[in-house]
Each structure stands twice: as C-alpha cells, then as structure tokens.
N, C-alpha and C positions, 0 to 999 in steps of 0.2 A: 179848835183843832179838828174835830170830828167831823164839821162843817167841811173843810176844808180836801177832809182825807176822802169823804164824799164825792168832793167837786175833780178831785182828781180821777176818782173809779171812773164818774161820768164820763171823763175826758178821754180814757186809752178804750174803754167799753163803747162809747158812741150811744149807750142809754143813759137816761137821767135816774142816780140814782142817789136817794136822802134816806138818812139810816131813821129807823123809827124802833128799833130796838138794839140794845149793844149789852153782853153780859160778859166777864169774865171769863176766859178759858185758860189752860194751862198752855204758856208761851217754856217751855223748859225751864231748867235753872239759869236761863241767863236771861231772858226779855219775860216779858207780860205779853198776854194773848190775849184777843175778844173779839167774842164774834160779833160781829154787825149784820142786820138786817133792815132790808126795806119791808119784807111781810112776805115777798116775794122769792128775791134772793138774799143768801147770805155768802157773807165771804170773811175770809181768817186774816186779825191782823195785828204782825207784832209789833211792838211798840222800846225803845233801849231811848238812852241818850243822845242827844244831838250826834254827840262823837262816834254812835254807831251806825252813821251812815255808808260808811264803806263796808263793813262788814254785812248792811242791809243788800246792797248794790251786787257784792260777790253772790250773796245766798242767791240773788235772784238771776245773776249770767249764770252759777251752776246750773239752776234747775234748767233753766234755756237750754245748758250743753247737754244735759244729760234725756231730758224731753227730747229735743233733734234728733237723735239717736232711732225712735220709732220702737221702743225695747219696754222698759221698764215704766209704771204709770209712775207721776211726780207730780204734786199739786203746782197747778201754773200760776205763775207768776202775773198779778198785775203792775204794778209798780208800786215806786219805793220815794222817799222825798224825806224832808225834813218842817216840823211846823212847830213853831213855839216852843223850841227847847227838846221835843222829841222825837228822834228819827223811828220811821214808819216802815212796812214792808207788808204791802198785803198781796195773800193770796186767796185761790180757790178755794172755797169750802167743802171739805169732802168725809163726809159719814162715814165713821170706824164702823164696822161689826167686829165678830170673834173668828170669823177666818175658821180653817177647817185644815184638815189635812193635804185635800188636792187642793186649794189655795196657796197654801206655804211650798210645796214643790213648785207651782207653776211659779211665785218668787222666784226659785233659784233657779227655774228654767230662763227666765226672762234678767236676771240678775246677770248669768252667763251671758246670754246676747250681746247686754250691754258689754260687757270685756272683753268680747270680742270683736267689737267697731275697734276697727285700726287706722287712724288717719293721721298718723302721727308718728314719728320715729326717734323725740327723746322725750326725758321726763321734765314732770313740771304743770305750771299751766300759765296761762295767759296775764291771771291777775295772782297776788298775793292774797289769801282770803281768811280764814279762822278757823280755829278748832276748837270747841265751846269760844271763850272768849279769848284763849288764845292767837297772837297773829301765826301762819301758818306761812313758812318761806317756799316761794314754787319758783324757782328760777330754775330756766332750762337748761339739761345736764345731758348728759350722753350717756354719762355711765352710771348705773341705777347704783352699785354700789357707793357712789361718792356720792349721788343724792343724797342716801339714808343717810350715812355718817356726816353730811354737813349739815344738810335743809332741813333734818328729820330730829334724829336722834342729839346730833351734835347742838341743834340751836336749842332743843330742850334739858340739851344739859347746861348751856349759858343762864338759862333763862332757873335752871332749879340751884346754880350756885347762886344766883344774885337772889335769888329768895332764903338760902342758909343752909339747902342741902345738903348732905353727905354722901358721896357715891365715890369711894378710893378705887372701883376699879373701872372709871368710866374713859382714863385715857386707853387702858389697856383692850377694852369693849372696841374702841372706835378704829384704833389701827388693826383688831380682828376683824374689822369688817370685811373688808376684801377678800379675805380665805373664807370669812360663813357664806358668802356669796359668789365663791367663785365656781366657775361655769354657767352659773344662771345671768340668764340675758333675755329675762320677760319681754315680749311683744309689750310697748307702752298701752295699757287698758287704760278708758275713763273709767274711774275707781267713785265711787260714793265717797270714801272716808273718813266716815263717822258712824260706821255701821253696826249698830248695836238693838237690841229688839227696841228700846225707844223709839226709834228712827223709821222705823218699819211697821205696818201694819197693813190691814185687807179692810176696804171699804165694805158698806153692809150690803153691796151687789156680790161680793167676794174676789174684787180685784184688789191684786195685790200693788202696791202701794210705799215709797223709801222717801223720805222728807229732813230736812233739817242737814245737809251734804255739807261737804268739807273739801270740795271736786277737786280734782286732777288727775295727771296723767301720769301710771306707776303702773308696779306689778299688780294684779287683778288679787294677789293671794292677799293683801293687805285686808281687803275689805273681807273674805272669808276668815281670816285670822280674829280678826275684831266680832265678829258673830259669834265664838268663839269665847272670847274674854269675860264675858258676863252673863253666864247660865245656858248661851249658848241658843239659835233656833232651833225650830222644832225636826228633827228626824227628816222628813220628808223634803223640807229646804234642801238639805245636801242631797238625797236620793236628785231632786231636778236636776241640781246646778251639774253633778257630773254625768248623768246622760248628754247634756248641751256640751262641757267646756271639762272633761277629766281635768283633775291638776294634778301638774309637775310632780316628779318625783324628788325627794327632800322638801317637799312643804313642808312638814311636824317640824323638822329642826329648824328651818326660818318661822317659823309661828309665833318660838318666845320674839325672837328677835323684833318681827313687825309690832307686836303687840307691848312689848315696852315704852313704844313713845306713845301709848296712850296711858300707858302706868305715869310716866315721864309728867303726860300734859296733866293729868288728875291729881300728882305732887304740886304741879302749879296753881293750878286751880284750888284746892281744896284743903292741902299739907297732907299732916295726919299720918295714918300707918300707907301710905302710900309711898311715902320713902323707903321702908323695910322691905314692900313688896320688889320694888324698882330692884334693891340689891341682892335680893337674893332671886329675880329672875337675870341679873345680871351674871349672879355666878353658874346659874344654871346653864346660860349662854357658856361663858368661858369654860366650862366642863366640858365641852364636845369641843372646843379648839383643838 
C-alpha cells in the first residue's frame, strides 16, 4: 500500500518520491495519521476504510475551497485514492509550534477575510461531506433559517432518535426557528465548520493555520460560536476577527443555537452525558422564545 501511496505523491508532484521513513502521528478520533518521508520531504497521511473515500475526497475540495480564497493558510492537498482495503488522503506537512499572542489575533484577522469572500448567494455547498464522521446534509437553500432546522439541527435530530435519544422538546426547538432567526439574513460566508482549538493551530514560523473543515456556505457566526464551545481561543483571536469583520448584533442569543448541532453530532458520535447537555441547551434556547 505505502508503495503505492508513494507512486501516486510522485504522480500529482511531478518528483519521484519513495518513503524511507513512516511513523505514526495523531490522525483525530476518527482516521490514523503518519508521517511519511523520503529524508528529504515529508508529508501527512490519513488513512480510514475503503468506505471513507468520499469523506477523504470532500476533506480535500474543502481545503481547495477554502485555500482559493487567498485568506486563511490550510495544509494543501495532494490527493486522495483507495489501496488495499484503505482509503488515503495525503497532505502537506506542516510543523506546529506554540503560537503567541499576535499569532492567534492575525487567525481571527485572516479567519474574517475568509467570511467575507462572497461569491455566492444561498447556503449549502457543492458536495455533501462529514462532520467527525458524521454525513453532513449541504443541499442548497435560500433561506438560512430552513437550512438550520432541516440540514443541520433537524437531520441531527433524525439521526439521535435512531441512536435512542431523548430530546421531548425538539419538535418545539425546530418550529422556533424561524422567530430565533428572524431578521437575520447572514451574507453566505465559506465557513470552516468544525472549528474548535483542535482544528487550529500556528506553524513554528508562527503562521496561523485551521485543518480538518467541515466546509460550506452559512452564517460566518457558526464557526466563531464553535471556538466557543470547548474552552474557547485565546483572547486576542476575537480582538483580530472584530477589527476585520464586527459581528452582528444578537450573536450571544444565536450561539446556543449554532452550537447545539455540535452537542447534537457528539450525542451521535460518542452518546454519553451529551444527551443532558443537548436538553438543557435546548431549554435554554426555548427560554428566550
């Protein structure tokens, strides 16, 4: 297989390149990672089942999309394929450091830019693609409110009855959508997705750096909400992102909102006390109805 994953770097590179060392690295909780080298160069490559070749395929148009852009760095893409039973996705290899304070602001200055490219005028995206290993429904909408409550929230509530979930007030969540959302009519941002400090980090030049996307086209507040959720970046992050792009007024009360279809996907994914969280940011939603 490795032979093989070689013969293909060579092919889209145009240099001949044979791995002469490969070690384990951390692929997330969902693939296996390893770096490969010639002695010379290295490059990052994950590795899932046959079956997650589409999910390899989307990771790699994201980063395409989001790299086009001219904004945000995103480790590039070489390609993706299937050998022997396991589907493949290699990228560039790019050295973490520990990043600093004006590191993390220039993030959210360049995090902005990106959601501000506008070449688009409803939501959604192109392919259907993942969220950890979740499928993620992107079918294009006009109206961002029916997005959430169908493609977002609603398919992750299909998806947490068929796993044994309990959520009694999730039909009542879904028809408030349209009043927690109404007047907001976000400019469609390409959105990261899956934006959490995992996702992100500053190479050891001190460029800042977002990997592992969940792309498409939404409100930009999705991805700052999600920064959010779990400890939250560092201080200076938000100082950049709002000299570049202030946000909206009523962000805070859409935050739970965005932020539970990731409570939502982590019920699916994981079980656990992630159901309790789900309802009772669900009532805290329904509280300001």
């Amino acid at each position: 297989m490795w032979n093989q994953i070689a013969a293909h770097i060579s092919r889209v590179t145009g240099a001949s390149f044979e791995i002469s060392d490969r070690r384990s690295v951390s692929g997330g909780c969902i693939n296996q990672g390893y770096a490969v080298s010639n002695g010379n160069l290295t490059y990052f490559v994950k590795l899932n089942q046959a079956s997650g070749l589409a999910m390899f395929e989307a990771e790699q148009a994201g980063l395409q999309q989001m790299q086009s852009t001219g904004t945000i760095r995103v480790p590039t893409p070489l390609c993706c394929g299937v050998e022997r039973g396991s589907a493949y996705l290699v990228l560039e290899w790019l050295p973490f450091g520990r990043g600093n304070s004006q590191s993390w602001e220039v993030m959210g200055h360049k995090l902005a830019a990106m959601h501000q490219v506008a070449t688009v005028d409803q939501y959604g995206w192109r392919l259907n693609n993942t969220i950890g290993s979740t499928p993620q429904i992107n079918t294009w909408t006009t109206d961002w409110a029916e997005f959430w409550a169908v493609h977002r929230l609603g398919y992750q509530f299909q998806l947490a009855q068929r796993r044994g979930g309990h959520f009694p007030k999730h039909d009542q969540l879904l028809t408030a959508i349209p009043k927690l959302l109404v007047n907001h009519r976000p400019q469609p941002s390409l959105v990261h997705g899956d934006l959490w400090s995992g996702n992100a980090a500053v190479t050891d030049s001190g460029e800042p750096v977002i990997f592992d996307p969940a792309t498409y086209w939404g409100d930009r507040e999705v991805d700052l909400a999600m920064t959010e959720l779990f400890g939250g970046f560092p201080t200076e992050f938000y100082h950049g992102y709002s000299q570049t792009f202030p946000l909206d007024a009523g962000y805070q009360q859409r935050k739970p909102l965005y932020n539970l279809y990731h409570v939502l996907n982590h019920f699916n994914l994981f079980g656990g006390s992630y159901e309790a969280q789900a309802n009772r940011t669900i009532a805290q939603i329904l509280d300001k109805v």
